[in-house]
C-alpha positions as CSV (number, residue, x, y, z in Angstrom):
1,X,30.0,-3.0,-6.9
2,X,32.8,-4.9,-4.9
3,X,30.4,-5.1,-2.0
4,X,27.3,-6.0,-4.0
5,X,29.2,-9.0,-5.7
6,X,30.4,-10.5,-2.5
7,X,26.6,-10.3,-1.0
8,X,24.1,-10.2,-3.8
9,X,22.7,-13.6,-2.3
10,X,22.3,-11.8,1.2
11,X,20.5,-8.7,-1.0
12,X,18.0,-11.0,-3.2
13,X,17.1,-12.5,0.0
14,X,16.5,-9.0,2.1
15,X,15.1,-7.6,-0.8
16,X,12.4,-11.0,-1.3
17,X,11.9,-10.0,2.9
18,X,11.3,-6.3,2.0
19,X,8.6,-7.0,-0.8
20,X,6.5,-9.6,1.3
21,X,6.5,-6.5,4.5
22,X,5.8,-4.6,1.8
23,X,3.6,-5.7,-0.5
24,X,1.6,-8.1,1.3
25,X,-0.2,-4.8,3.8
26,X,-0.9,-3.1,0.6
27,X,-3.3,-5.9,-0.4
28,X,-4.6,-6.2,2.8
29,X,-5.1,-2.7,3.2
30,X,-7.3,-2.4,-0.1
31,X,-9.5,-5.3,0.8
32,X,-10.1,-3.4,4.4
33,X,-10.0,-0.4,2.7
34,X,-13.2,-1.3,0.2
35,X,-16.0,-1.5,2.9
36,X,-14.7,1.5,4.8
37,X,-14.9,3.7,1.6
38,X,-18.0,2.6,0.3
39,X,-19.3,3.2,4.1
40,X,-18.3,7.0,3.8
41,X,-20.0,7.0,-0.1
42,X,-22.9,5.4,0.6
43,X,-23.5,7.0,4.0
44,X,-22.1,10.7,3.2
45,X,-22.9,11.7,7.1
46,X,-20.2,9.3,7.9
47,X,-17.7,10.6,5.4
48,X,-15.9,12.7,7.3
49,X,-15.5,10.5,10.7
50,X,-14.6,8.0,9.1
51,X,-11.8,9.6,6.7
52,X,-10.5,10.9,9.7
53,X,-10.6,8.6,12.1
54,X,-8.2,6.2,10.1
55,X,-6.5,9.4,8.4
56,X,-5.1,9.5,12.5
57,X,-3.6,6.1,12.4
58,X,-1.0,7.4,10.0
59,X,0.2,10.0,12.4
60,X,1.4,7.2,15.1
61,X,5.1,7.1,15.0
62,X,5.9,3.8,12.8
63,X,8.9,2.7,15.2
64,X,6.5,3.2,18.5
65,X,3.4,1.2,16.2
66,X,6.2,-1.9,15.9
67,X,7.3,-2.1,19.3
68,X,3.4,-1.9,20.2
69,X,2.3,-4.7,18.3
70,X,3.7,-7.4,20.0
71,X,1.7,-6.4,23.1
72,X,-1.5,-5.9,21.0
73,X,-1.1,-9.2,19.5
74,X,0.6,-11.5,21.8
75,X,3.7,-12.0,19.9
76,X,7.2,-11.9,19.8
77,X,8.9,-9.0,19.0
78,X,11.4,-10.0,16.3
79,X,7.9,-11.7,14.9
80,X,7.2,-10.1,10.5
81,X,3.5,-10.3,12.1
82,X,3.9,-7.4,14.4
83,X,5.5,-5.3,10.8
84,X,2.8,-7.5,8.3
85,X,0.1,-5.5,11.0
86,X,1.2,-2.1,11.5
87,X,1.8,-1.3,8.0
88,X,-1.2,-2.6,7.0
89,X,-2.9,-0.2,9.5
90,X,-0.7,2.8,8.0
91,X,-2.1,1.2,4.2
92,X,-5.6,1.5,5.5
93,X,-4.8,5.1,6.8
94,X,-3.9,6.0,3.2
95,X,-6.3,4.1,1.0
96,X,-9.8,5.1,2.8
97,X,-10.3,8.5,1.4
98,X,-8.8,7.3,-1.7
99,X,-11.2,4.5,-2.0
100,X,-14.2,6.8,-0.9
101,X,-13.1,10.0,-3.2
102,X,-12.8,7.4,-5.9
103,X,-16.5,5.9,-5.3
104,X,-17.8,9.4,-4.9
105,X,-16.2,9.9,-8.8
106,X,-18.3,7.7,-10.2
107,X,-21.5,10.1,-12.1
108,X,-24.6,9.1,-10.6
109,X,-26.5,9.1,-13.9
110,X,-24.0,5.8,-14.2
111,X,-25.3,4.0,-11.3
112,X,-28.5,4.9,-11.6
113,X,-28.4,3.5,-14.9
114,X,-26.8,0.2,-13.2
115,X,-29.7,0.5,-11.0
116,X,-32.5,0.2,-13.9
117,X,-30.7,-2.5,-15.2
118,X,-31.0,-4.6,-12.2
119,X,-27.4,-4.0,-10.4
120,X,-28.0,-4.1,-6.4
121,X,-25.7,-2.9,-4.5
122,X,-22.9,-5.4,-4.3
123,X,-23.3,-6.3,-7.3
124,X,-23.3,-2.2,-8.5
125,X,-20.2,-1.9,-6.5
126,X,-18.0,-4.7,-7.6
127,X,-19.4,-4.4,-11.3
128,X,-20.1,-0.7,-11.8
129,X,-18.4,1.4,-9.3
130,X,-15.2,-0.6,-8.3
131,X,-14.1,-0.8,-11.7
132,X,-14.9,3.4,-12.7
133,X,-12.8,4.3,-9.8
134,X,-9.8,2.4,-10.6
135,X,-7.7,5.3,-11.9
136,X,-8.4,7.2,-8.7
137,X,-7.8,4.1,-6.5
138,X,-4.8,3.0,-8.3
139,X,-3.0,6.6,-7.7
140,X,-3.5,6.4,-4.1
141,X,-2.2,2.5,-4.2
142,X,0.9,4.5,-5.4
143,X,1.7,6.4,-2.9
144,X,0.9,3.4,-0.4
145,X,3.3,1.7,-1.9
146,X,6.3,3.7,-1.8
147,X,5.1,4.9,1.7
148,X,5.0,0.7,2.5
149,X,8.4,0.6,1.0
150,X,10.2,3.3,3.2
151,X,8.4,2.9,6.3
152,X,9.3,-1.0,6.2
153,X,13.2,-0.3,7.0
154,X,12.3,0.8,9.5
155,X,11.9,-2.3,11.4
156,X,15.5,-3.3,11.4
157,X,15.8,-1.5,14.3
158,X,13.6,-4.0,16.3
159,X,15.4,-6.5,14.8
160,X,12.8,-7.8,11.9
161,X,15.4,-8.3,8.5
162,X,15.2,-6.6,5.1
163,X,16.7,-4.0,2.9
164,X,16.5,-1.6,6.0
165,X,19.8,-4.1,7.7
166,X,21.4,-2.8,4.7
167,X,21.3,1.1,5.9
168,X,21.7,0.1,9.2
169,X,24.8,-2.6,9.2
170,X,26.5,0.0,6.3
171,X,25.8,3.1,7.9
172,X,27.1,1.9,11.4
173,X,30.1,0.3,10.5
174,X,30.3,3.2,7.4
175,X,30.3,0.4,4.2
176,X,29.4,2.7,1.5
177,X,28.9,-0.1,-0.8
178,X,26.4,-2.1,1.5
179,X,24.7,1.6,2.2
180,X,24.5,2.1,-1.6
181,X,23.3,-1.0,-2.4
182,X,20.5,-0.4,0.1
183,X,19.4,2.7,-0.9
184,X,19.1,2.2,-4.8
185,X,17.8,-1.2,-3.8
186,X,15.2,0.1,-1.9
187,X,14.1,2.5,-4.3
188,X,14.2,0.2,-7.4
189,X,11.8,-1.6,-5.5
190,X,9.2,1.2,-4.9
191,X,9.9,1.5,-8.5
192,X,9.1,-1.9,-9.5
193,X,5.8,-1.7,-7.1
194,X,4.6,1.5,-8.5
195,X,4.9,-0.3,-12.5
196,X,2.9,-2.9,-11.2
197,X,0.3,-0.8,-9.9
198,X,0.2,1.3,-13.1
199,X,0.3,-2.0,-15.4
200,X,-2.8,-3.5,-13.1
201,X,-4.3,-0.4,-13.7
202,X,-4.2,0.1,-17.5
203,X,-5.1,-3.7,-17.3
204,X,-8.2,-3.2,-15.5
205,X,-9.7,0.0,-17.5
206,X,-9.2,-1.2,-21.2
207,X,-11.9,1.7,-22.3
208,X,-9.4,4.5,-21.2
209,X,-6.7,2.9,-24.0
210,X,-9.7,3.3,-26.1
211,X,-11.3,6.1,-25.4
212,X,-7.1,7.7,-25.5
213,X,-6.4,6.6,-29.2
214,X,-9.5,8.2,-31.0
215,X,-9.0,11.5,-32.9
């Protein structure tokens, strides 16, 4: 607590730095995410190449993906680009199948019914389908986010600044209170991603609230 006084500035600041790395690939991911999930749906020969084939980019070591970057994308390495990139790959990696398992939920009397009343298929999707397969998207955003979270300290060792300098800077020099403070930091923030998640959620299917308080 000693520590945490002395450098709570230093934490808001690495924790504000951890949330943008963080948070900001998870919304990029789901938007890249949509298209590739609806591909596998609406084109079920393509499901499983294209599951896989961005189920792989998860398996790339997320220290060698940050120090690749830079040569990818032409910039520096201490650039947040190269981090705001690679974890937004990894979010992609994890959302796909979600996003297509959660499409594939949907009954088909449902859309058909969409269909009759004059839904095309953009329209279907982001009216109909989208919204139906919240709960199943939503669970996978989850577990994107508290992936985002962890993988994300790990770019303090190239140098890129967040809760992850706390590990590294306490467990080097052996501060327990600056190694503490990252650690419950850290997760408090997965925490606080995964309530926003579940409150965008509940927001977003109001008939489940119904549908849960009848007798």
């Amino acid at each position: 607590m000693d520590w945490l006084a002395s450098n709570w500035r230093t934490v808001g600041e690495l924790t504000l730095s951890h949330l943008y790395l963080a948070g900001v690939p998870l919304l990029l991911g789901l938007a890249l995410s949509v298209p590739l999930g609806w591909t596998a749906k609406r084109w079920r020969g393509s499901y499983a190449a294209v599951v896989t084939s961005t189920g792989l980019l998860y398996t790339i070591p997320s220290l060698a993906l940050f120090v690749i970057m830079p040569l990818v994308l032409g910039t520096k390495i201490l650039d947040p680009v190269n981090v705001l990139v690679a974890m937004t790959i990894y979010t992609v990696a994890l959302l796909t199948r979600t996003v297509a398992d959660g499409l594939m939920s949907v009954p088909d009397h449902v859309e058909q019914a969409a269909t009759a009343m004059g839904y095309g298929g953009l329209r279907r999707l982001f009216g109909v389908e989208l919204p139906l397969a919240v709960p199943v998207i939503a669970a996978g955003l989850r577990v994107a986010a508290v992936s985002n979270v962890s993988i994300v300290s790990i770019a303090s060792v190239i140098g890129v600044s967040q809760l992850g300098d706390l590990l590294l800077d306490g467990y080097r020099r052996i501060i327990w209170g600056e190694l503490l403070t990252g650690i419950v930091a850290t997760l408090l923030l997965a925490l606080l991603l995964d309530a926003v998640i579940q409150l965008g959620s509940r927001a977003l299917t109001p008939w489940q609230r119904v549908a849960g308080g009848r007798p």
